[in-house]
N, CA, C and O atoms as a Maestro MAE file, in Angstrom:
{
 s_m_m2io_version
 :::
 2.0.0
}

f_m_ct {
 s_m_title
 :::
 protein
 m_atom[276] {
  # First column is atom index #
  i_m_mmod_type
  r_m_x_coord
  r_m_y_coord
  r_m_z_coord
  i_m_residue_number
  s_m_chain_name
  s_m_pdb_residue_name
  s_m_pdb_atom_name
  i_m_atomic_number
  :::
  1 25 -1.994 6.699 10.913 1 A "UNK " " N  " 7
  2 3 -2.497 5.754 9.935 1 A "UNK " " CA " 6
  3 2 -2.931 4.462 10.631 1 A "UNK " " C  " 6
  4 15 -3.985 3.947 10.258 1 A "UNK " " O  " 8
  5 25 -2.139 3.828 11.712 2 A "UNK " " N  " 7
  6 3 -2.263 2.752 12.357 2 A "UNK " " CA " 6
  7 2 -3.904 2.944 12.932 2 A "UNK " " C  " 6
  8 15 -4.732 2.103 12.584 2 A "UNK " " O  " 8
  9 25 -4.291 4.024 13.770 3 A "UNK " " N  " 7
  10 3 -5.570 3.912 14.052 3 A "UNK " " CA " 6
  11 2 -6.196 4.209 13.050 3 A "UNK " " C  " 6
  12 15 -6.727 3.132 12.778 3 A "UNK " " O  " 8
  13 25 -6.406 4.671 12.556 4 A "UNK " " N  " 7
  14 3 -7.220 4.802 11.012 4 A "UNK " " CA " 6
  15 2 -7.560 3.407 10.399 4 A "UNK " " C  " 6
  16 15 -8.608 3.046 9.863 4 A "UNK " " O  " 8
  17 25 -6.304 2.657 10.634 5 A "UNK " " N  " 7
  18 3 -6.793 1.201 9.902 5 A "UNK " " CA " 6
  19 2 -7.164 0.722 10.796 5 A "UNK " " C  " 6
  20 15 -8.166 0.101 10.441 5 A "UNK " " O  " 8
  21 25 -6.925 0.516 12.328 6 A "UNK " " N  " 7
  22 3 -7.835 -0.191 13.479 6 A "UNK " " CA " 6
  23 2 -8.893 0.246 13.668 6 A "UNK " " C  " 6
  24 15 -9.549 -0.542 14.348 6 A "UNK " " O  " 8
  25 25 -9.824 1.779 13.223 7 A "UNK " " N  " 7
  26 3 -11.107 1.787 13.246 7 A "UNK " " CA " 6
  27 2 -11.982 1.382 12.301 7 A "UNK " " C  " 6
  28 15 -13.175 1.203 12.547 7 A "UNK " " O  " 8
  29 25 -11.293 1.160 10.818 8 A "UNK " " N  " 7
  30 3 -12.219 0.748 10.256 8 A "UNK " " CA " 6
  31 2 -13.460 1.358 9.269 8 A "UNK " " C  " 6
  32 15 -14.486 0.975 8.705 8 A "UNK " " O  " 8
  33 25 -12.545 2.718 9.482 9 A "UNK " " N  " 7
  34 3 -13.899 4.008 9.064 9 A "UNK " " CA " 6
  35 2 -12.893 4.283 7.787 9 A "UNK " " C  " 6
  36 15 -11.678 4.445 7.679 9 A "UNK " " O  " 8
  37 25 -14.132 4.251 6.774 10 A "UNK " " N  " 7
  38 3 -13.539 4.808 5.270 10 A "UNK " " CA " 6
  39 2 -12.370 4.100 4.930 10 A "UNK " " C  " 6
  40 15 -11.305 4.673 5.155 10 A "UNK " " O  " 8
  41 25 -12.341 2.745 4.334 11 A "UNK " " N  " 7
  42 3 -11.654 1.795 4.672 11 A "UNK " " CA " 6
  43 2 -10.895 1.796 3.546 11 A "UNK " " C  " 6
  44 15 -9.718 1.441 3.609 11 A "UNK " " O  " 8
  45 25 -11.674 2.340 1.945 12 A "UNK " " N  " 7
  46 3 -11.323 2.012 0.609 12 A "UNK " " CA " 6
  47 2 -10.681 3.605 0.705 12 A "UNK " " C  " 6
  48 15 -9.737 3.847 -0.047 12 A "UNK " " O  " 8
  49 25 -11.147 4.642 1.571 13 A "UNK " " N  " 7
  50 3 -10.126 5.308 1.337 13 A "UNK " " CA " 6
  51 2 -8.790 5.631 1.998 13 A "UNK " " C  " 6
  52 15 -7.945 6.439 1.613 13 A "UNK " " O  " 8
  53 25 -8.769 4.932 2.946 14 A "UNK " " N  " 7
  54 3 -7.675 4.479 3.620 14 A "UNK " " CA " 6
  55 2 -6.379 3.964 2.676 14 A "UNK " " C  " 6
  56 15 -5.272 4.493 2.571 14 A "UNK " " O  " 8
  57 25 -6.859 2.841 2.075 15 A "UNK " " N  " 7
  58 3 -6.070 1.856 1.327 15 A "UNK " " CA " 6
  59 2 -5.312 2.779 0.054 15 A "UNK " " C  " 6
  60 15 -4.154 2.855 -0.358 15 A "UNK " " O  " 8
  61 25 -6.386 3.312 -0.259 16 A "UNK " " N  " 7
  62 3 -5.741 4.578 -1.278 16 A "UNK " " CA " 6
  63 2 -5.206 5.486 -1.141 16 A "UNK " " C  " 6
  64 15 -5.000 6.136 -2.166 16 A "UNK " " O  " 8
  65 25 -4.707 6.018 0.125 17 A "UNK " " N  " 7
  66 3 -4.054 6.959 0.647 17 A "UNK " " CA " 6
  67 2 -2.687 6.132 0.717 17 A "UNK " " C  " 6
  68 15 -1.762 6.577 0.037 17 A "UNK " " O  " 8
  69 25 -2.460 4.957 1.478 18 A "UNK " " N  " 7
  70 3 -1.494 3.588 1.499 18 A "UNK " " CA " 6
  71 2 -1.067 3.669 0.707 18 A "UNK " " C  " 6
  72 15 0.136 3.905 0.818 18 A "UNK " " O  " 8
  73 25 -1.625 3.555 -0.735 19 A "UNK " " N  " 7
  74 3 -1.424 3.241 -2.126 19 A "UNK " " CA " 6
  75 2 0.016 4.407 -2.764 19 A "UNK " " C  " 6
  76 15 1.176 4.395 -3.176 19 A "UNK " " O  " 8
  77 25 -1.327 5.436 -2.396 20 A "UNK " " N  " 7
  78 3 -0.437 6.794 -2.990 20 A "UNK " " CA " 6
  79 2 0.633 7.223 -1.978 20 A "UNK " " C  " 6
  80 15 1.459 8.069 -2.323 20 A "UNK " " O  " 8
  81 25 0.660 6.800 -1.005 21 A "UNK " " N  " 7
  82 3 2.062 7.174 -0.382 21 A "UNK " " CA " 6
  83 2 3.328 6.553 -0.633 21 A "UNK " " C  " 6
  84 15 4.450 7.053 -0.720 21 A "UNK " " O  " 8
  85 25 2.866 5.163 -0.750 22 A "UNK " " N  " 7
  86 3 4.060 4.092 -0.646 22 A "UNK " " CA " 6
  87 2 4.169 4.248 -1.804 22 A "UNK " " C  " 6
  88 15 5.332 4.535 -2.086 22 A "UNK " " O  " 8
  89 25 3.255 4.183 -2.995 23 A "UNK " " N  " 7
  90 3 3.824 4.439 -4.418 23 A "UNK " " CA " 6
  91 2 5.172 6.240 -4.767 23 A "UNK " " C  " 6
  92 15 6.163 6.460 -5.464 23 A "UNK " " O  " 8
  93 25 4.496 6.870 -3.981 24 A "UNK " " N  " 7
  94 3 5.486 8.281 -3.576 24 A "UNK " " CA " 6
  95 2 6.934 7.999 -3.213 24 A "UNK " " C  " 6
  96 15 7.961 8.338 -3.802 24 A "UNK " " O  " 8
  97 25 6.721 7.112 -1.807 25 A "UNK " " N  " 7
  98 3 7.966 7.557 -1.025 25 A "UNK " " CA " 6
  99 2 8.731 6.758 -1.550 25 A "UNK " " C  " 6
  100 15 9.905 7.032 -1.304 25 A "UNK " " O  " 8
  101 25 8.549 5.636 -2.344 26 A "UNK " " N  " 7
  102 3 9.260 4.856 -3.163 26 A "UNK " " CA " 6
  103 2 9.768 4.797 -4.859 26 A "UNK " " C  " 6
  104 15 10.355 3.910 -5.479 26 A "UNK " " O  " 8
  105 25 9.252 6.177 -5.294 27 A "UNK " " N  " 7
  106 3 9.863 6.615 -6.476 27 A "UNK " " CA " 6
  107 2 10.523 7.721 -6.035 27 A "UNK " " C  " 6
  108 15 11.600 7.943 -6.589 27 A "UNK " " O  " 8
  109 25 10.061 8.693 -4.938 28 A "UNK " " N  " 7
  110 3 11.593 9.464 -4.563 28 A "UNK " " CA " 6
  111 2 12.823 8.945 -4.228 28 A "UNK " " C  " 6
  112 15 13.921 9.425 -4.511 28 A "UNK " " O  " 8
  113 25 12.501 7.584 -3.396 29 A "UNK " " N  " 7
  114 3 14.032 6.459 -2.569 29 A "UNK " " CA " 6
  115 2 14.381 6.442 -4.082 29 A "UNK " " C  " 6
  116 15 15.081 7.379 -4.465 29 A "UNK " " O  " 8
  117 25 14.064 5.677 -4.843 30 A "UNK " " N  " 7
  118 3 14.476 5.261 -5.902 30 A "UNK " " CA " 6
  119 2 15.170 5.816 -7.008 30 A "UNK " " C  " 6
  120 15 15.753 5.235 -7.924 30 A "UNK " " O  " 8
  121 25 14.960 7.530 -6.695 31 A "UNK " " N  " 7
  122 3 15.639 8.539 -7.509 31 A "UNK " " CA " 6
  123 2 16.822 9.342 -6.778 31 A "UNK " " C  " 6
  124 15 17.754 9.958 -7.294 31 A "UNK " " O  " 8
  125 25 16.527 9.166 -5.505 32 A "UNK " " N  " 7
  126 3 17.093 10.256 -4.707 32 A "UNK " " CA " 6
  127 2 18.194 9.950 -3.914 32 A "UNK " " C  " 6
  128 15 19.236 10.582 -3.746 32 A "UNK " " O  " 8
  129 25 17.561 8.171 -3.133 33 A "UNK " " N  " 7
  130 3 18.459 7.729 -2.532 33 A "UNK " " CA " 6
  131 2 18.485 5.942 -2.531 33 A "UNK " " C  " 6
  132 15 18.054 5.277 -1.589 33 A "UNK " " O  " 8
  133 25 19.075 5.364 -3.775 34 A "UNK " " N  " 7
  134 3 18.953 4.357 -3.712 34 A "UNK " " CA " 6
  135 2 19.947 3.194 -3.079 34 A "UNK " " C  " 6
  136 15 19.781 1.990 -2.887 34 A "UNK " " O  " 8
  137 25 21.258 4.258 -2.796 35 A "UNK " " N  " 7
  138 3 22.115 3.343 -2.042 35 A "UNK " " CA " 6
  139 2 21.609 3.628 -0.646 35 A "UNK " " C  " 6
  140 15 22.482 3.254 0.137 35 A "UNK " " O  " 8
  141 25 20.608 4.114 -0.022 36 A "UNK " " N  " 7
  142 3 20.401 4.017 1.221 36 A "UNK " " CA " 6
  143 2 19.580 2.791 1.867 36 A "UNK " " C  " 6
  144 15 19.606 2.314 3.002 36 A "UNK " " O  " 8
  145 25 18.665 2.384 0.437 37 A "UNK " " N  " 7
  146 3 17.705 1.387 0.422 37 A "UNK " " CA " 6
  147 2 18.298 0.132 0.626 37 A "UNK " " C  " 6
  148 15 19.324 -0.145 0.004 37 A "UNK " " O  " 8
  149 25 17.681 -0.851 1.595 38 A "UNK " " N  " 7
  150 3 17.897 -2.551 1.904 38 A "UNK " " CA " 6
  151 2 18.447 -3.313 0.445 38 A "UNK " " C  " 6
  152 15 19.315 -4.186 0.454 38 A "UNK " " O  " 8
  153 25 17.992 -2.975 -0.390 39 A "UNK " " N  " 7
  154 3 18.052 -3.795 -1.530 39 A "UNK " " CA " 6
  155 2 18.194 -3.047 -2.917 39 A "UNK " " C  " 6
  156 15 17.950 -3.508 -4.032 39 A "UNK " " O  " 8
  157 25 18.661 -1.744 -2.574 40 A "UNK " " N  " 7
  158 3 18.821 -0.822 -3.511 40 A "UNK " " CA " 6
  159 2 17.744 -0.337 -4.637 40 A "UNK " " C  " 6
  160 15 16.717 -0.175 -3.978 40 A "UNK " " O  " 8
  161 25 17.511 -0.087 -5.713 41 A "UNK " " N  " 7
  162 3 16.477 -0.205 -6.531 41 A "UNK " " CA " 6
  163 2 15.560 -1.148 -6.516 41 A "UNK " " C  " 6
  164 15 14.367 -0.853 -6.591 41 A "UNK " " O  " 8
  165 25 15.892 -2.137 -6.440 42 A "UNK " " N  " 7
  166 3 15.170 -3.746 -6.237 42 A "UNK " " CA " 6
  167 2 13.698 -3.464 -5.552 42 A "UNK " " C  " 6
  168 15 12.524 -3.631 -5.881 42 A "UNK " " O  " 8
  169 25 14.476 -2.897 -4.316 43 A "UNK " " N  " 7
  170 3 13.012 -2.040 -3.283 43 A "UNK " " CA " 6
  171 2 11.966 -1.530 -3.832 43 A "UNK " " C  " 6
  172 15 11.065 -0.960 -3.217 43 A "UNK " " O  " 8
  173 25 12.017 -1.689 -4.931 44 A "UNK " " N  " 7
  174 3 10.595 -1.163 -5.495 44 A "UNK " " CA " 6
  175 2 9.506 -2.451 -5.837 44 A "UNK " " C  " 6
  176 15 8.349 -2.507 -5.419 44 A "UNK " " O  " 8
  177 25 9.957 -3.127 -6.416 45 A "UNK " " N  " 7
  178 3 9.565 -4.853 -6.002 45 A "UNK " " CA " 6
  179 2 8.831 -4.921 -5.144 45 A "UNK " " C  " 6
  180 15 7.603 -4.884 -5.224 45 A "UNK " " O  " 8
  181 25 9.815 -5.085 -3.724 46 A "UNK " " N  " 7
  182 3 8.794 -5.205 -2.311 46 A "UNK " " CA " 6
  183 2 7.688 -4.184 -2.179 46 A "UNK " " C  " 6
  184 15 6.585 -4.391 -1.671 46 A "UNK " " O  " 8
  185 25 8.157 -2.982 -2.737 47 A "UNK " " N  " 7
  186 3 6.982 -2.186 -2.450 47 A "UNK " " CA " 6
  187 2 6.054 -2.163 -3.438 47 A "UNK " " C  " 6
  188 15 4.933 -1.684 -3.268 47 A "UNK " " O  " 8
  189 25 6.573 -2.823 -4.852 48 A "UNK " " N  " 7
  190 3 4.835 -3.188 -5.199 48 A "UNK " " CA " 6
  191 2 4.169 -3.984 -5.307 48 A "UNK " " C  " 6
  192 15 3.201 -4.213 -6.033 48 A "UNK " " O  " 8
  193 25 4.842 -4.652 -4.298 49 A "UNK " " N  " 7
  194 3 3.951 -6.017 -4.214 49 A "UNK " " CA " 6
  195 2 3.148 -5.981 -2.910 49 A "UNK " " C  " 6
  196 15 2.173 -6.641 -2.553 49 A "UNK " " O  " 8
  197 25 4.322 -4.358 -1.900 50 A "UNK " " N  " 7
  198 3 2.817 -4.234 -0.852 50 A "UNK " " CA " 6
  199 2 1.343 -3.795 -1.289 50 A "UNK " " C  " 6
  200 15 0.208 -4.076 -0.904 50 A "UNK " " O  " 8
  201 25 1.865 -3.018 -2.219 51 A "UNK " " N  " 7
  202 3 0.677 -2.090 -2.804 51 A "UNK " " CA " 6
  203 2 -0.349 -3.403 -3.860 51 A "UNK " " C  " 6
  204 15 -1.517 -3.118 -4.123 51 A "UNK " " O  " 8
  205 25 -0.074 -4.023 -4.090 52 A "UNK " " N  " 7
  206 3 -0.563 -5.372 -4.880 52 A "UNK " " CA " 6
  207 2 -1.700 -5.998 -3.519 52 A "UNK " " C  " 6
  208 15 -2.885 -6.300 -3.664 52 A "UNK " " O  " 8
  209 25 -0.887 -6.055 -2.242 53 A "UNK " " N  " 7
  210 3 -1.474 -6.725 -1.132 53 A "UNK " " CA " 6
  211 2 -2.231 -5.845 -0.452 53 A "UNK " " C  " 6
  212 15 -3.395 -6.186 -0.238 53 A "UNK " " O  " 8
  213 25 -1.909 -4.925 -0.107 54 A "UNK " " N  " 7
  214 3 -3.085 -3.556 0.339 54 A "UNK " " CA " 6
  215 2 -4.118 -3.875 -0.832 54 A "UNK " " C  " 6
  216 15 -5.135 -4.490 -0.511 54 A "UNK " " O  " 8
  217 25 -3.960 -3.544 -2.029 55 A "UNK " " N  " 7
  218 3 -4.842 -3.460 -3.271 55 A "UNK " " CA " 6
  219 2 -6.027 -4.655 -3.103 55 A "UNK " " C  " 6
  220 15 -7.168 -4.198 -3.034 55 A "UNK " " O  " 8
  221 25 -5.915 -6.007 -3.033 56 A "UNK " " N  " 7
  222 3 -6.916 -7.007 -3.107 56 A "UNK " " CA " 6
  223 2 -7.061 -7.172 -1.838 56 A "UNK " " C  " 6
  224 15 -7.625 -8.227 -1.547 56 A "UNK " " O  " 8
  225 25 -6.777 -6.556 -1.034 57 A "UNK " " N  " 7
  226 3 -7.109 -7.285 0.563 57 A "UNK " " CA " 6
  227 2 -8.453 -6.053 0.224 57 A "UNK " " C  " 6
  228 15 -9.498 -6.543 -0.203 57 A "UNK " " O  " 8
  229 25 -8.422 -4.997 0.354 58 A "UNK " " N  " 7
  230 3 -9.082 -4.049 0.509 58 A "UNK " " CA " 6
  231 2 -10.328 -3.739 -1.079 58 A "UNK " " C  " 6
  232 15 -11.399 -3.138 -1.160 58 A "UNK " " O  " 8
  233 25 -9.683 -4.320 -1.865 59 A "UNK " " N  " 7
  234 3 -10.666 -4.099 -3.205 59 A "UNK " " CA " 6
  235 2 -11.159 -5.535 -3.748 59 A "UNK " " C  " 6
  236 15 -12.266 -5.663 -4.270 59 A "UNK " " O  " 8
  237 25 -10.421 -6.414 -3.618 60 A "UNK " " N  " 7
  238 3 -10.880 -7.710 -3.742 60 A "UNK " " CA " 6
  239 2 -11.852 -8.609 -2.819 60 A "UNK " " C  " 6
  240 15 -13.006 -8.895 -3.139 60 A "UNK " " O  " 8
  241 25 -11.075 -9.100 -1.366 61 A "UNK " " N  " 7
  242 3 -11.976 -9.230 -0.642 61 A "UNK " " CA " 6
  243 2 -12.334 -8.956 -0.178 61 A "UNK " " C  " 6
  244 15 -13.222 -9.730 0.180 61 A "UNK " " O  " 8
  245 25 -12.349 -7.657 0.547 62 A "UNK " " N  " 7
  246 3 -13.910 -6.842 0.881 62 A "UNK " " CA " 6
  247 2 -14.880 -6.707 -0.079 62 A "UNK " " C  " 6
  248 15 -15.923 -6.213 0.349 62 A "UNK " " O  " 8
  249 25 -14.864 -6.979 -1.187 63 A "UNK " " N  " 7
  250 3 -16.225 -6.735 -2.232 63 A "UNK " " CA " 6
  251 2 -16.760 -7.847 -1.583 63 A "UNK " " C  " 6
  252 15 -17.711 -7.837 -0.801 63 A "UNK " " O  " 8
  253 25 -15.781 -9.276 -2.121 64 A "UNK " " N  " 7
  254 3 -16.600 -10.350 -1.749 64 A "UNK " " CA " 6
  255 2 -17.161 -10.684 -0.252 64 A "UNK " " C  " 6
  256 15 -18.138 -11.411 -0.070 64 A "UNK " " O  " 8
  257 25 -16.472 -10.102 0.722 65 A "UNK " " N  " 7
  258 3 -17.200 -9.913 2.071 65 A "UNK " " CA " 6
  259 2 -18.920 -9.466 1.668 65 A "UNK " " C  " 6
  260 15 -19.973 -10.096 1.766 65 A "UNK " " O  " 8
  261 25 -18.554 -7.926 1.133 66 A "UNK " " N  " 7
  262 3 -20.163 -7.048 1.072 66 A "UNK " " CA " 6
  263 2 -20.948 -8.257 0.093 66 A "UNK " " C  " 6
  264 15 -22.093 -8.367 0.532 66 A "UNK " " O  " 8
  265 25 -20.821 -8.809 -0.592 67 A "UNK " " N  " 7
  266 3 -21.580 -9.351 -1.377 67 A "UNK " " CA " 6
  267 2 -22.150 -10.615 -0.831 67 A "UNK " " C  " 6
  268 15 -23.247 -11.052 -1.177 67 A "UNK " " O  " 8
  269 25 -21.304 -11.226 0.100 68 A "UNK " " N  " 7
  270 3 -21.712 -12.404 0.697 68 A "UNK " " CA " 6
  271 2 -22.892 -12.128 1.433 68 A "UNK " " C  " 6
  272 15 -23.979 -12.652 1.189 68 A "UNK " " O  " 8
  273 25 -22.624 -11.104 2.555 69 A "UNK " " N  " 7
  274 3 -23.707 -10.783 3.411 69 A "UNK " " CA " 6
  275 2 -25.251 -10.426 3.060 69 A "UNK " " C  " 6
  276 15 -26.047 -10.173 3.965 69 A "UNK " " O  " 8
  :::
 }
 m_bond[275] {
  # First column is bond index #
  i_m_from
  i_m_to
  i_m_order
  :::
  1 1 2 1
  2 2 3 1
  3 3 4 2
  4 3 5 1
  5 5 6 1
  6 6 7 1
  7 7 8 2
  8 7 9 1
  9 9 10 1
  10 10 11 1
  11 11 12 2
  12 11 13 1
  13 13 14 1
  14 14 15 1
  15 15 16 2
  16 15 17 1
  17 17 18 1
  18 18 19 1
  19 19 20 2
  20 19 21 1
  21 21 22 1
  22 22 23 1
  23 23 24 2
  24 23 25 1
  25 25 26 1
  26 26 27 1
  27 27 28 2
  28 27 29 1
  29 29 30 1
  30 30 31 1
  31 31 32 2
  32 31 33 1
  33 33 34 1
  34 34 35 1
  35 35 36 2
  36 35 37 1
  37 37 38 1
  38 38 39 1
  39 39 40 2
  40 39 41 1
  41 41 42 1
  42 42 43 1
  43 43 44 2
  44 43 45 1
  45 45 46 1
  46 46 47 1
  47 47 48 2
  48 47 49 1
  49 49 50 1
  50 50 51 1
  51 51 52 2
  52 51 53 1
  53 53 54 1
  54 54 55 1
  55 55 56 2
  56 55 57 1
  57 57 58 1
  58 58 59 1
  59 59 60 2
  60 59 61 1
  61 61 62 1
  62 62 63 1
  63 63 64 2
  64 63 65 1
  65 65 66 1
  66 66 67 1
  67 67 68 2
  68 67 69 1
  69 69 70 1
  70 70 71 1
  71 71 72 2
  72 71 73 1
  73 73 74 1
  74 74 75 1
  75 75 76 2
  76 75 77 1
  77 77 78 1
  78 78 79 1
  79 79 80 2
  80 79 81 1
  81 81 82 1
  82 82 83 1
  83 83 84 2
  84 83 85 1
  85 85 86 1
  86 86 87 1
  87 87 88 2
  88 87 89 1
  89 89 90 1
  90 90 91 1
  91 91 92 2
  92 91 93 1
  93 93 94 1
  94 94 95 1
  95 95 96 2
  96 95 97 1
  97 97 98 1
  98 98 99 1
  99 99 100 2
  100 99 101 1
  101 101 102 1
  102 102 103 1
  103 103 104 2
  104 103 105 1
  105 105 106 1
  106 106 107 1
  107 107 108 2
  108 107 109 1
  109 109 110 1
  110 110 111 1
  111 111 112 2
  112 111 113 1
  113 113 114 1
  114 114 115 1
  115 115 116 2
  116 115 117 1
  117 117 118 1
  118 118 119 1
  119 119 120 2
  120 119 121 1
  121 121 122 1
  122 122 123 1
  123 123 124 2
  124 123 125 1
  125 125 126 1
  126 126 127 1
  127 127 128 2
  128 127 129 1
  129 129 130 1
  130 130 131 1
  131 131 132 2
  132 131 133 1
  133 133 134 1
  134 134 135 1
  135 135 136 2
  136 135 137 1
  137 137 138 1
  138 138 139 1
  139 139 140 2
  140 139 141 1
  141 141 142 1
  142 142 143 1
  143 143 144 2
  144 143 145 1
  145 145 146 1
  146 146 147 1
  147 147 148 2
  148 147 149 1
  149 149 150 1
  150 150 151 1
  151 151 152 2
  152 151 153 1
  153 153 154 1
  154 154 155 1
  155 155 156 2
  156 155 157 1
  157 157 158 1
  158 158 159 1
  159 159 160 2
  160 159 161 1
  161 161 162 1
  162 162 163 1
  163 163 164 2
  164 163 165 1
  165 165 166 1
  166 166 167 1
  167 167 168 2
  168 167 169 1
  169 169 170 1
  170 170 171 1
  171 171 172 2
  172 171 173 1
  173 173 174 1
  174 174 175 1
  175 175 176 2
  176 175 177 1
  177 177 178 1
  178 178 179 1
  179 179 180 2
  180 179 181 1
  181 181 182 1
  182 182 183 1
  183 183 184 2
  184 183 185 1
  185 185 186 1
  186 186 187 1
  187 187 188 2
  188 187 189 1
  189 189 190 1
  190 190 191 1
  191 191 192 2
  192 191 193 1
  193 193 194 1
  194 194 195 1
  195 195 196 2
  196 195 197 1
  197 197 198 1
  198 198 199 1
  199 199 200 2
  200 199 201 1
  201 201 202 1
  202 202 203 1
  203 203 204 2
  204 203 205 1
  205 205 206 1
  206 206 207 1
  207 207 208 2
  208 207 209 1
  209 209 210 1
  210 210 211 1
  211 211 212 2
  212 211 213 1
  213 213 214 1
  214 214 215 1
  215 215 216 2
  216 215 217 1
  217 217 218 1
  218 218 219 1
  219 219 220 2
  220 219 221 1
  221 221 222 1
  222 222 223 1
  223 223 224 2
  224 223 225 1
  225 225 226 1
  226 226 227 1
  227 227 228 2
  228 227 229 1
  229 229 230 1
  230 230 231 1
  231 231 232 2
  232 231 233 1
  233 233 234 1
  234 234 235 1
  235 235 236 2
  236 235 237 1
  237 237 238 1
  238 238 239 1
  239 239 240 2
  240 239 241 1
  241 241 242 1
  242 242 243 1
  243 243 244 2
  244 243 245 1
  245 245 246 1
  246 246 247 1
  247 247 248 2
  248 247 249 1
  249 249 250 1
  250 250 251 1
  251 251 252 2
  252 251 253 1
  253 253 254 1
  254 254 255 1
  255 255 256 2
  256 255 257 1
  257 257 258 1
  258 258 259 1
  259 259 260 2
  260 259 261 1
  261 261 262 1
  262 262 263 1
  263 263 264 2
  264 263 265 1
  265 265 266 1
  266 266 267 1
  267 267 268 2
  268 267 269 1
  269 269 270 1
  270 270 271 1
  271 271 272 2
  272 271 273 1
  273 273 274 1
  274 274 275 1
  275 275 276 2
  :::
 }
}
């Protein structure tokens, strides 16, 4: 995934792959194993607020990037 996001290729579908994983691996933690988690259930929080930050970095300002140019 790391090179995938350092090349730069298929970028919006990158982010959506991000999206749908971390949204995944964080409703299985959350069902399966929540006393294993940093912050127990809570952890879902942080993780949707990554998915919030993946989300407008990649759908927000990149539009306004393409549009500027």
């Amino acid at each position: 995934m790391a090179v995938w996001i350092l090349s730069g290729i298929k970028t919006r579908l990158n982010a959506a792959v991000q999206i749908t994983i971390i949204g995944m691996m964080n409703t299985i933690e959350f069902f399966l194993a929540p006393d294993l988690l940093l912050w127990g259930k809570l952890n879902s929080i942080f993780a949707l607020i990554l998915i919030i930050v993946i989300y407008y970095n990649e759908f927000i300002l990149n539009k306004k990037k393409s549009q500027s140019v």
